[in-house]
C-alpha positions as CSV (number, residue, x, y, z in Angstrom):
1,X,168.2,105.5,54.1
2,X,170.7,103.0,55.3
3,X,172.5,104.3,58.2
4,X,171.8,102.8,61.7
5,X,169.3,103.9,64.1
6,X,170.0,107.7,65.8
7,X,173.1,107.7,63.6
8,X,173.9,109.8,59.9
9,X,176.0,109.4,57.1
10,X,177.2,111.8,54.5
11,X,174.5,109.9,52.5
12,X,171.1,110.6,54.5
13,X,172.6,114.5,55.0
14,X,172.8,114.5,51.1
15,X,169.6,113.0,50.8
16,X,168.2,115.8,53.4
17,X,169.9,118.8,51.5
18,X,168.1,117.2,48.4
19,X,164.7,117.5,49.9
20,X,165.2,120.5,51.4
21,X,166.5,122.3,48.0
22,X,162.9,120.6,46.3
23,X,161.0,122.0,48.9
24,X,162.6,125.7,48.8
25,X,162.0,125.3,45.1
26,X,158.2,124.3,45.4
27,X,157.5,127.4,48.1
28,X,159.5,129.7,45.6
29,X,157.1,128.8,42.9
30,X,154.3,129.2,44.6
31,X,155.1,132.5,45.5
32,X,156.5,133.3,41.9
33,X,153.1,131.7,40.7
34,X,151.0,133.7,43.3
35,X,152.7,137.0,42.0
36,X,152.1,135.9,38.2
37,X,148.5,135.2,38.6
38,X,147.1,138.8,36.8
39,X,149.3,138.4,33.8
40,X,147.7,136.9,30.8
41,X,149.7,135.2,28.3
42,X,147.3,135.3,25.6
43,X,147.9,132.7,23.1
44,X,151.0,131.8,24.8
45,X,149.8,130.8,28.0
46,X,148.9,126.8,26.6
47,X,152.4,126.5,25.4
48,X,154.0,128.1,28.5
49,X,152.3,125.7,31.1
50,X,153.8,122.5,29.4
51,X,157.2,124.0,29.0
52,X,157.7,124.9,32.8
53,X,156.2,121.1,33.7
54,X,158.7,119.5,31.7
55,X,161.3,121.7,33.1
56,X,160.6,121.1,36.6
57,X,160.2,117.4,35.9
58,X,163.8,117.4,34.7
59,X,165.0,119.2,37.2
60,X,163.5,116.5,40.2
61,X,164.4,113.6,38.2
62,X,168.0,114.9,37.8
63,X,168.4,115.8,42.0
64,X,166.5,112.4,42.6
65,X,169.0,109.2,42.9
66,X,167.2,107.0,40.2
67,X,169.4,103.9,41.3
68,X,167.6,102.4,43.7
């Protein structure tokens, strides 16, 4: 992450926070998506599985630090 050994900067704490807020998001879904599982969307339900993907996908790729 580029600090030294046994030592943190406001970087890798950033970085941390970062995971941490992906991870909270992932278990929150899964227990959204756990909930959801007897409601049927009908028709709907192939358009509503791409739109949440792409969502989600924006969302990592706008908390991940693409300048590496």
């Amino acid at each position: 992450m580029g600090s030294e050994s046994f030592k943190l900067n406001v970087n890798d704490v950033v970085a941390v926070l970062k995971t941490g807020l992906l991870v909270g998001a992932a278990a929150g879904l899964a227990y959204v998506s756990d909930s959801l599982i007897n409601i049927d969307l009908g028709a709907l339900g192939p358009l509503v599985v791409p739109v949440i993907t792409v969502g989600l996908q924006s969302v990592i790729t706008w908390i991940r630090d693409n300048t590496k």
